[in-house]
C-alpha positions as CSV (number, residue, x, y, z in Angstrom):
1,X,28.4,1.2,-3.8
2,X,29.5,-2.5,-3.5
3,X,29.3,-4.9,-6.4
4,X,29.3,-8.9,-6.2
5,X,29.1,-11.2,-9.2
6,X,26.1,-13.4,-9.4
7,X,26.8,-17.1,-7.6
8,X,25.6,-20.1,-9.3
9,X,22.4,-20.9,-10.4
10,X,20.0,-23.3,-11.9
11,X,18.7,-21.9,-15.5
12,X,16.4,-23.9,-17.0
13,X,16.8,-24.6,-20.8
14,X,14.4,-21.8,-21.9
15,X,14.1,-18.7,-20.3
16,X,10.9,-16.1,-20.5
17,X,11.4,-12.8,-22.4
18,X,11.3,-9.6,-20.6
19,X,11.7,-6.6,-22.2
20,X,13.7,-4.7,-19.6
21,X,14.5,-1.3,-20.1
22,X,16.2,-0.9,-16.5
23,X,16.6,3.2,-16.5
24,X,17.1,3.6,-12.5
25,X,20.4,1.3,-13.0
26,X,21.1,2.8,-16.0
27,X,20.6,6.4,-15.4
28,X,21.1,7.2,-11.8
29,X,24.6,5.0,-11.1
30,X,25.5,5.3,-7.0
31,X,21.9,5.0,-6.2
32,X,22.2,1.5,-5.4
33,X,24.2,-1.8,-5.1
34,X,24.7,-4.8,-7.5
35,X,23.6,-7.7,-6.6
36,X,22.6,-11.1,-7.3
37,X,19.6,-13.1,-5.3
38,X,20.8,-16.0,-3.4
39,X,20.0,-18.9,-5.1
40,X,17.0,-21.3,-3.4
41,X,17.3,-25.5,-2.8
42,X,13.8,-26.0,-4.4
43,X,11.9,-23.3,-5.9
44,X,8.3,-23.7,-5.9
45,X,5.3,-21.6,-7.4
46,X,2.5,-21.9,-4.8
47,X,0.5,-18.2,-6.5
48,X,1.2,-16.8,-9.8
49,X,-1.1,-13.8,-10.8
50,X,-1.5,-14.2,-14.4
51,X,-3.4,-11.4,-15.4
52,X,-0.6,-8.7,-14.2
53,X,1.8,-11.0,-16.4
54,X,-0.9,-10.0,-19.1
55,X,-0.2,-6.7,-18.3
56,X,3.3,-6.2,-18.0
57,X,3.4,-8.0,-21.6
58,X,4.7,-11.1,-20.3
59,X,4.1,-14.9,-21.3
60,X,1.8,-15.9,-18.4
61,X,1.9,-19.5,-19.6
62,X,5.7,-20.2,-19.6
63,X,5.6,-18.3,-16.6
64,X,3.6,-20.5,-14.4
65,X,6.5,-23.6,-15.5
66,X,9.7,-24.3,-13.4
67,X,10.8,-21.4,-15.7
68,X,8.9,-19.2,-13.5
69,X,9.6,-20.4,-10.1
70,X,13.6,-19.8,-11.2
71,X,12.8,-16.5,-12.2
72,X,11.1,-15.8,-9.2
73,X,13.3,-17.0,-7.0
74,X,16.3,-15.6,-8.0
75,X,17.5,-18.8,-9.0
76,X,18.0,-17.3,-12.8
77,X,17.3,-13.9,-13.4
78,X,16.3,-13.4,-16.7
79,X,18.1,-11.9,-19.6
80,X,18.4,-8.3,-19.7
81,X,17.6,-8.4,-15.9
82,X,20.2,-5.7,-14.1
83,X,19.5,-6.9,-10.0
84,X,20.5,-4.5,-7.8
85,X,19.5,-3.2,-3.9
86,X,18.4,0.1,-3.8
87,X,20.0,2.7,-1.3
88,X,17.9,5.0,0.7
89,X,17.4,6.3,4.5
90,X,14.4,7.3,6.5
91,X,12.5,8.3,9.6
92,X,11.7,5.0,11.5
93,X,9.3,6.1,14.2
94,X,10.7,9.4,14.3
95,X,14.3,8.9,14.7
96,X,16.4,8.7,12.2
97,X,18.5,6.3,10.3
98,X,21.1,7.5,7.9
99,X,21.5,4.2,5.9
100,X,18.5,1.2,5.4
101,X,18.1,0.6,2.0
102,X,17.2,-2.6,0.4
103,X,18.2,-5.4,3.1
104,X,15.8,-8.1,1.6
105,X,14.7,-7.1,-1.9
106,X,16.3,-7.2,-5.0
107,X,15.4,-4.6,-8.1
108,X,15.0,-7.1,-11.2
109,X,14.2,-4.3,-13.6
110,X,11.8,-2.3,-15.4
111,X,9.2,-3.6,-17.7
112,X,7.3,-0.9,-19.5
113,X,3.3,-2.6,-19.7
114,X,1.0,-3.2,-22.8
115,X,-0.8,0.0,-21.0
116,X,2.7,2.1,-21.6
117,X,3.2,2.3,-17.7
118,X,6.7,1.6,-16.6
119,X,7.0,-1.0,-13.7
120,X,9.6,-2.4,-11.2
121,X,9.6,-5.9,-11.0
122,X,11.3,-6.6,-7.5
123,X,12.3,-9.8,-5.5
124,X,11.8,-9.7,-1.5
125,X,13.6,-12.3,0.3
126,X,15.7,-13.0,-2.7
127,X,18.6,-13.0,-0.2
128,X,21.3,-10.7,1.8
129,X,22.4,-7.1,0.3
130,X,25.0,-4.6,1.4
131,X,22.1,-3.5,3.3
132,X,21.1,-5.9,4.9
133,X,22.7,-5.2,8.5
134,X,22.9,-8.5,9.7
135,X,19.6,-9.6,8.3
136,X,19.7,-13.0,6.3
137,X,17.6,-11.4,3.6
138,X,14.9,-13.9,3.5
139,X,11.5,-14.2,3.6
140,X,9.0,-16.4,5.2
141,X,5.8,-17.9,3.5
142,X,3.5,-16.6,5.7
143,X,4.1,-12.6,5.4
144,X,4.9,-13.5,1.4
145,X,1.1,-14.7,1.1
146,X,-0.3,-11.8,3.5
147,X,1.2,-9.0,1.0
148,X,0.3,-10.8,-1.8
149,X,-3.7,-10.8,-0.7
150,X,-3.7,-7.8,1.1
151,X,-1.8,-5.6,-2.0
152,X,-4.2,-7.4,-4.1
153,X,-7.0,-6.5,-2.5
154,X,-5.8,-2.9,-2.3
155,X,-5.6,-2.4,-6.0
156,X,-9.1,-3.9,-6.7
157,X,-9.9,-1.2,-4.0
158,X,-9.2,1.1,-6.3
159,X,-6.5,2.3,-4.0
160,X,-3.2,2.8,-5.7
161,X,-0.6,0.0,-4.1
162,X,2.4,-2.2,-5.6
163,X,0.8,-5.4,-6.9
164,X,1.5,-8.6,-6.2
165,X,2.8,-10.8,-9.2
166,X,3.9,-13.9,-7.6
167,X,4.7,-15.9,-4.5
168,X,7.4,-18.8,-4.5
169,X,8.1,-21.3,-1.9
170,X,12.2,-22.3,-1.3
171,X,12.3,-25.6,-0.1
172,X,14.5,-23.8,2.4
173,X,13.7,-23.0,5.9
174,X,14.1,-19.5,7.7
175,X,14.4,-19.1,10.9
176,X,12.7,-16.4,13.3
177,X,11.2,-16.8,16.8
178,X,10.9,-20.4,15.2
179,X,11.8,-22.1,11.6
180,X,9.1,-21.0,9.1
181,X,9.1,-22.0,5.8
182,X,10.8,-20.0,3.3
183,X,9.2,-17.7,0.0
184,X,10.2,-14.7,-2.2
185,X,7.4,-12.3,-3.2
186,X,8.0,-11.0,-6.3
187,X,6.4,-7.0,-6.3
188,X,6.0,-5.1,-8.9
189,X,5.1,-1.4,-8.3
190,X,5.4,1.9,-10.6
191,X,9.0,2.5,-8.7
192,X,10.5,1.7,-5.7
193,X,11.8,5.6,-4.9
194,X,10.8,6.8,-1.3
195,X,11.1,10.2,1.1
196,X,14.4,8.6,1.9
197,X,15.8,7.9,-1.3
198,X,15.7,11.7,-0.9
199,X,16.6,11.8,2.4
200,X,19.9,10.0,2.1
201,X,21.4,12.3,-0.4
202,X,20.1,15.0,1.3
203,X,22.1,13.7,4.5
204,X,25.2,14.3,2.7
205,X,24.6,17.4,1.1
206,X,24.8,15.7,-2.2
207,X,22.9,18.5,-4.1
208,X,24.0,17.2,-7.3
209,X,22.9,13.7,-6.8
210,X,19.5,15.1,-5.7
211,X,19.0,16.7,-8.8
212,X,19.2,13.9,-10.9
213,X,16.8,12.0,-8.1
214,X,14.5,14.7,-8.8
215,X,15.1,15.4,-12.4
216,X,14.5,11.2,-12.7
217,X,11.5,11.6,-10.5
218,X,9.9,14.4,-12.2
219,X,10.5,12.4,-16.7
220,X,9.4,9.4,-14.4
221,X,5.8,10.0,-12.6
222,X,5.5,13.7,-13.0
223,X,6.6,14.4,-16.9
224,X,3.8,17.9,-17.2
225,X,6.2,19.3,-14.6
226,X,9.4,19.2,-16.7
227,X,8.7,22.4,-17.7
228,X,7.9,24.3,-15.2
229,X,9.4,27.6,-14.0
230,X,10.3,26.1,-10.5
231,X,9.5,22.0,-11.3
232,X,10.9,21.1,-8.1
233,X,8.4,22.7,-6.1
234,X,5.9,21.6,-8.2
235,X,7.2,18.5,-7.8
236,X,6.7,18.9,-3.8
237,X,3.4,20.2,-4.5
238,X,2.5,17.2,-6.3
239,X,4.1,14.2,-4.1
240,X,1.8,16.1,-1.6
241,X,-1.6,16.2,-3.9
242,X,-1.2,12.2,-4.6
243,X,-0.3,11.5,-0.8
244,X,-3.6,13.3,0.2
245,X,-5.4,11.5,-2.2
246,X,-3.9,8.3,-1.2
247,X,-4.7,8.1,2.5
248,X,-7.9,9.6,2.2
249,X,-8.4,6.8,0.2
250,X,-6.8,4.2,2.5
251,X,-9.2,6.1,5.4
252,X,-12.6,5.7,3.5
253,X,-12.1,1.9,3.8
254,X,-11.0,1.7,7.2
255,X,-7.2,0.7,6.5
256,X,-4.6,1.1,8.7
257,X,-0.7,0.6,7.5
258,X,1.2,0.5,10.6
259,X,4.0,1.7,9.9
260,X,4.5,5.0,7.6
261,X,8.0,5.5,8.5
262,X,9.5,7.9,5.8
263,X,11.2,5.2,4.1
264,X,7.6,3.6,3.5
265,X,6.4,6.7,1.3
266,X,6.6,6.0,-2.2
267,X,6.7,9.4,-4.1
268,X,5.1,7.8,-7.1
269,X,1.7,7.3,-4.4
270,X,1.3,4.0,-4.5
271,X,1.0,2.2,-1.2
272,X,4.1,0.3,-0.4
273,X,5.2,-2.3,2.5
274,X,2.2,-4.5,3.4
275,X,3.8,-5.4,6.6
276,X,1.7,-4.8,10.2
277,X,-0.9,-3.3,8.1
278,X,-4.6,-4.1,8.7
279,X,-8.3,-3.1,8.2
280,X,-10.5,-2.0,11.3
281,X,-13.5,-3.5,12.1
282,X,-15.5,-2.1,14.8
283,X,-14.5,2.0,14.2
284,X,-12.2,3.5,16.6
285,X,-10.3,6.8,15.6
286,X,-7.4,5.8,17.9
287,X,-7.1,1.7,16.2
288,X,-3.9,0.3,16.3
289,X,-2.6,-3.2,15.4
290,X,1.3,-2.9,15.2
291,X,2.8,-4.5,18.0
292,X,5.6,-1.8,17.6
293,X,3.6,1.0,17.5
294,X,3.6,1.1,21.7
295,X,2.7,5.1,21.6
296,X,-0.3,4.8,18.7
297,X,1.9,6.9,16.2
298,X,0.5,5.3,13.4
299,X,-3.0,4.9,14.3
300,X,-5.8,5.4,12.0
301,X,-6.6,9.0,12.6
302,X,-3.1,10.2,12.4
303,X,-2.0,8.7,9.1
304,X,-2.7,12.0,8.1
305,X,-1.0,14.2,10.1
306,X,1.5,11.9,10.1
307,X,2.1,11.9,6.3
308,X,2.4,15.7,6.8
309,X,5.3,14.9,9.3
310,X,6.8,12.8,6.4
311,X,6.2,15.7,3.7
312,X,7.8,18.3,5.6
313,X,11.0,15.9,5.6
314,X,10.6,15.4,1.7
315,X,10.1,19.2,1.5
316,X,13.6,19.6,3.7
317,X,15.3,17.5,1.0
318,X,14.2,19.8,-1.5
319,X,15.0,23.0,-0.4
320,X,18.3,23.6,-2.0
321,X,16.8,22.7,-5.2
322,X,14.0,25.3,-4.4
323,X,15.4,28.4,-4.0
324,X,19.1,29.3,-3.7
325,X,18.5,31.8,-0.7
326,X,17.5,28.8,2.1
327,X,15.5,31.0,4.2
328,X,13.3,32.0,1.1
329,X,13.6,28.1,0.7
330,X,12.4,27.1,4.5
331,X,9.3,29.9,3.8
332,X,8.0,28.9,0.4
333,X,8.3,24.7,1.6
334,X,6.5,25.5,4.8
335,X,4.0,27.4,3.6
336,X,3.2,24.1,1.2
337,X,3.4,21.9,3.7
338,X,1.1,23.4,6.3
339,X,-1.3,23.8,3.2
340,X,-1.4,19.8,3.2
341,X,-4.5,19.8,6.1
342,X,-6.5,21.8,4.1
343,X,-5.8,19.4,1.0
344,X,-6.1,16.3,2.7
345,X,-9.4,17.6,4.3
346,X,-11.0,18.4,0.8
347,X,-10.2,14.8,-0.1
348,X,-11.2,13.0,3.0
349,X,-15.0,14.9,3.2
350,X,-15.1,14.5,-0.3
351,X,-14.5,10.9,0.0
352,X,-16.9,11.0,2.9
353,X,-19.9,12.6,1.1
354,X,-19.4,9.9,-1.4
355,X,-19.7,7.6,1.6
356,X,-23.1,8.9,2.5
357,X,-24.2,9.3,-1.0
358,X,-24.0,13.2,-1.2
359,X,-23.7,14.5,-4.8
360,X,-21.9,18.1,-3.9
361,X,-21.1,20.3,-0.9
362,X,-23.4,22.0,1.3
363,X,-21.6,24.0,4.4
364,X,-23.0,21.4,7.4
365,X,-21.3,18.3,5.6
366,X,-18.8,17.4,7.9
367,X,-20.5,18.0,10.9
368,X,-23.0,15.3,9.6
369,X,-19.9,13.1,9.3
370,X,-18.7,13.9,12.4
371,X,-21.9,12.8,14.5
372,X,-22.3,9.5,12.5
373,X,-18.7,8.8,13.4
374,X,-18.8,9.7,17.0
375,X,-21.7,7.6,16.8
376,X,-19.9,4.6,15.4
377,X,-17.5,5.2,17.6
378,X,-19.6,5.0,20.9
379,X,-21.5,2.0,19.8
380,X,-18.5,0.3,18.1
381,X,-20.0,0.4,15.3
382,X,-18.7,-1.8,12.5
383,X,-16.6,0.5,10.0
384,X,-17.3,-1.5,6.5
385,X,-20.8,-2.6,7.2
386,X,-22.4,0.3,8.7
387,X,-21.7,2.1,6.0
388,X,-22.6,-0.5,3.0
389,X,-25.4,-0.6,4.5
390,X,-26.6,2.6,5.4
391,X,-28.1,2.9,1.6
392,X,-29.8,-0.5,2.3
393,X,-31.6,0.7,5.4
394,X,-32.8,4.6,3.7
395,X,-34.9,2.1,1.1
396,X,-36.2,-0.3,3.5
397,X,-33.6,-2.9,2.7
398,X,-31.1,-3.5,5.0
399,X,-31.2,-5.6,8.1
400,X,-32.4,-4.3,11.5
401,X,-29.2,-5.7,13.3
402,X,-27.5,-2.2,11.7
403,X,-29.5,0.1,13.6
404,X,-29.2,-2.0,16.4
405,X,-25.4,-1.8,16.4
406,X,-25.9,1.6,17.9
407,X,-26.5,2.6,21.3
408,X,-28.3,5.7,21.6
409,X,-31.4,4.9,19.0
410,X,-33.2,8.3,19.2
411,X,-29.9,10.0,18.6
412,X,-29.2,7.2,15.3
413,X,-32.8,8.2,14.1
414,X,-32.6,11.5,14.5
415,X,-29.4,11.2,12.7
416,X,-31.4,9.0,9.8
417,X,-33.6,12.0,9.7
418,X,-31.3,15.0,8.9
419,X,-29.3,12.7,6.4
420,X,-32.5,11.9,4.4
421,X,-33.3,16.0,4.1
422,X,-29.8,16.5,3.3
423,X,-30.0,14.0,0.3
424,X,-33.5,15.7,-0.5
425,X,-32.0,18.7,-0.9
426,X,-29.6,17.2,-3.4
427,X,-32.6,16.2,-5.6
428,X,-31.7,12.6,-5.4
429,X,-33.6,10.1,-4.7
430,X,-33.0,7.3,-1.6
431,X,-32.8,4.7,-4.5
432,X,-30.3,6.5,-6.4
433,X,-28.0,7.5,-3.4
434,X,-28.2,4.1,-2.0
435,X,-26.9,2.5,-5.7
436,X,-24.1,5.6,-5.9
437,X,-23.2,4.3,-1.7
438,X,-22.7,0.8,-3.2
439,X,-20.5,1.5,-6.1
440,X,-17.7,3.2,-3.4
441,X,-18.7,1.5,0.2
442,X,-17.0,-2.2,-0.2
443,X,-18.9,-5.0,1.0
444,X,-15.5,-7.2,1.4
445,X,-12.7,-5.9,3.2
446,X,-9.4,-8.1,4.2
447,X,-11.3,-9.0,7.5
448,X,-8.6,-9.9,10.0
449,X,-9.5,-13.0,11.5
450,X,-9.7,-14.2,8.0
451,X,-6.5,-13.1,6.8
452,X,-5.1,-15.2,9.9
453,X,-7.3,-18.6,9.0
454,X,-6.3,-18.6,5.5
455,X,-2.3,-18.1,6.0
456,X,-2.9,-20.4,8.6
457,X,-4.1,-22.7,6.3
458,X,-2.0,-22.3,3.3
459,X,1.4,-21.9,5.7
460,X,0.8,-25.1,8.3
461,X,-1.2,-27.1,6.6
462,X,-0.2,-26.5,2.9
463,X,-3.3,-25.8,1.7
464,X,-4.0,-22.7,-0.3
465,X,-8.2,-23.1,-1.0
466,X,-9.4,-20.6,1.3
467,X,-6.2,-18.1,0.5
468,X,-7.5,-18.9,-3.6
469,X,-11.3,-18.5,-2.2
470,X,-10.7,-15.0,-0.4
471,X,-8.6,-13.8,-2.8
472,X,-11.2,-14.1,-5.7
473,X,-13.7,-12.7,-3.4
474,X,-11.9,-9.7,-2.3
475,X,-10.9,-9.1,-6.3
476,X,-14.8,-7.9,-6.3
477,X,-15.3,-5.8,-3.3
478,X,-18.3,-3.6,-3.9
479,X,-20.3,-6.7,-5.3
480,X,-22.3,-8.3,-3.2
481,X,-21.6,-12.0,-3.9
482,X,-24.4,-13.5,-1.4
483,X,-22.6,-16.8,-1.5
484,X,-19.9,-15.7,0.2
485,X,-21.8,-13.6,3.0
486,X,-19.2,-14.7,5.2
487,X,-16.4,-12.9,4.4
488,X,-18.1,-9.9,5.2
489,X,-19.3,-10.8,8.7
490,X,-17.2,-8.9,11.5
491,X,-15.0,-11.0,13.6
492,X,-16.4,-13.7,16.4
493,X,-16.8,-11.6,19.4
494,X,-13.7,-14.2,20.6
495,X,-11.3,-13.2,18.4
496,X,-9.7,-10.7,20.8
497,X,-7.3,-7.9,20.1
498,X,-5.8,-8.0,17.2
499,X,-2.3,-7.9,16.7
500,X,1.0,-7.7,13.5
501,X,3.8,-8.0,13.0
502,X,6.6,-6.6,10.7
503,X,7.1,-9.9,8.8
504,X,11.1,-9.4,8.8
């Protein structure tokens, strides 16, 4: 890979510790490029979140100084800090692309947390890498702030995601359809090692460099399977158990990433690239918001299936490491892989049951699902609030502008009906369900049209209040915070189709 010495920067007098312990640099050499961010004209620190610094063990206070808007953006790594651009390929849409990599984000290190939990603390937009292909590297504001509130409000989900640590204006300008202000996001997530980190080794028949990927892989996120008679299958087997987990999860709230291009799949399960992602309102199986995604690939009912697409790639890259014979390879992968409908199934109507405040399985389950959501569907049903408030209308307490979201009323009642004798059956009361549906239906969502008023706000206009205020409500989801009713109305009947971009 390429090296290039760091250019000149501005480090302040004092600098704050971090107690790197970089092992991907260290241990897995020709993985990646070295390289320095490009240094900014005026660094800024317009969102610092200072209780991940708690976290990671860092000192939130010296943090939040010019010190911190050096570090974070690029201006002065700190010591101990080993930057480098990570290589890797990946599906894009389906076609492949033998070499992307790390065109606008730059690997700072690895802290290891006060919980024990190793981290990457990355820069995006820090500047052009040898992967950049033609890209300037950069970043603007506005796509900054959106995957800092949206990976936020992710993790107080309880959906695993990379987390947002801190957003940093450049006193630069970058230029797409138009000249946007510039920012660096600084992202820290439990590793930055995707399908085609895999998938460019695998390329090159590099089985020795996919070993130690694996191998790395494996002490890093999956250390119970070091032992294991055949660890890299289980290793397959259990990239595929936390991706099942992890859309089902992204599904019961209605979220929608846009574009879960192999490169996008973390193996660690953590949901990466906050880019033409977005949450549905009104529920519709077939929702898309990516204004690349002409032919709905990534739509909300085939993230799924679609994540099975990218685990049978994965599985690809593993088969040498498998089995020596390939075709007893290709049989034993396959037969995993084609198990992954069954296993995302069980997560998804157990996620579902949850939903409707079920307490265990009974064998007509998902066809009660099924009719509430072809329900939702016909009526346009909002996603989030039909649900939250399902439990509210069983006791008597919800408003009467629910049931009227639907069309066919004797159908919703009859509905009503059977759901109450299913519950009955699970010797719970209505009161009880209704309190279980509130812990894991949100009442706050990302709602789109408020995503776009507060960037709005904070990139145009320079002022970050309602990004502060919608952050802070969307850190407490499932609570009901009547003040800020608001933020969890649908969207004005003229905000239109809704549409994203990439950010890049």
């Amino acid at each position: 890979m390429l090296a290039k010495g760091a250019p000149d920067a501005y480090v302040p007098a004092m600098t704050a510790q971090f107690a790197f312990d970089n092992s991907f640099a260290r241990d897995l050499e020709g993985f990646y490029a070295r390289i320095a961010p490009t240094p900014v004209a005026s660094p800024r620190i317009v969102k610092f979140n200072a209780a991940l610094a708690e976290e990671l063990g860092l000192d939130a206070a010296m943090l939040q100084s010019e010190i911190g808007a050096a570090i974070f953006s690029g201006n002065a790594p700190p010591p101990g800090a080993d930057p480098i651009a990570m290589a890797y390929a990946g599906h894009q849409f389906g076609h492949f692309v033998p070499q992307l990599g790390d065109g606008r984000a730059i690997l700072l290190g690895e802290v290891v947390g006060r919980d024990g939990i190793r981290r990457d603390i990355q820069l995006k937009g820090a500047g052009p890498t040898p992967f950049s292909r033609r890209g300037d590297g950069r970043a603007a504001l506005g796509p900054v702030l959106r995957e800092y509130l949206i990976s936020e409000a992710m993790h107080a989900l309880g959906i695993p995601a990379t987390r947002a640590l801190a957003a940093v204006t450049t006193g630069e300008e970058v230029y797409r359809e138009r000249a946007l202000p510039g920012a660096v996001f600084t992202r820290v997530a439990r590793s930055h090692i995707r399908v085609g980190t895999f998938q460019f080794f695998a390329l090159r028949s590099d089985v020795s460099s996919l070993t130690r990927l694996a191998d790395y892989v494996i002490a890093r996120h999956y250390p119970d399977l070091a032992d294991r008679e055949n660890k890299y299958l289980t290793l397959l087997d259990a990239v595929m158990e936390r991706q099942a987990q992890l859309v089902s999860r992204w599904m019961m709230v209605g979220f929608i990433h846009g574009v879960v291009n192999t490169d996008n799949m973390a193996v660690s399960g953590e949901t990466i690239d906050f880019g033409p992602c977005a949450f549905m309102d009104a529920y519709d199986p077939l929702t898309v918001f990516s204004s690349i995604d002409e032919m709905g690939r990534y739509a909300y009912a085939n993230q799924a299936p679609i994540a099975q697409w990218n685990l049978a790639r994965f599985a690809e890259t593993l088969l040498p490491l498998i089995d020596a014979d390939r075709e007893k390879a290709i049989a034993i992968a396959t037969e995993r892989v084609v198990g992954f409908t069954d296993l995302f199934k069980s997560h998804w109507l157990g996620g579902m049951r949850a939903k409707l405040g079920l307490a265990r399985a009974e064998e007509g389950d998902e066809a009660l699902v099924q009719d509430l959501l072809d329900q939702m569907q016909a009526s346009r049903a909002d996603f989030t609030l039909t649900f939250r408030q399902l439990g509210e209308l069983a006791v008597g307490s919800a408003p009467e502008s629910l049931r009227g979201q639907f069309l066919d009323l004797a159908r919703f009642d009859g509905w009503m009906a059977r759901w109450k004798d299913r519950l009955a059956r699970d010797g719970r009361s209505l009161q009880d369900a209704a309190a279980a549906m509130q812990r894991v239906n949100p009442a706050f969502i990302p709602r789109n049209h408020l995503v776009e008023d507060a960037l709005a706000h904070a990139v145009e206009r320079g002022d970050m209040a309602m990004f502060e205020e919608m952050l802070s409500v969307l850190s407490r989801p499932y609570d009901a915070q009547p003040a800020h009713a608001r933020y969890a109305a649908p969207p004005p009947l003229d905000f239109g189709p809704y549409r994203t971009f990439c950010g890049t």
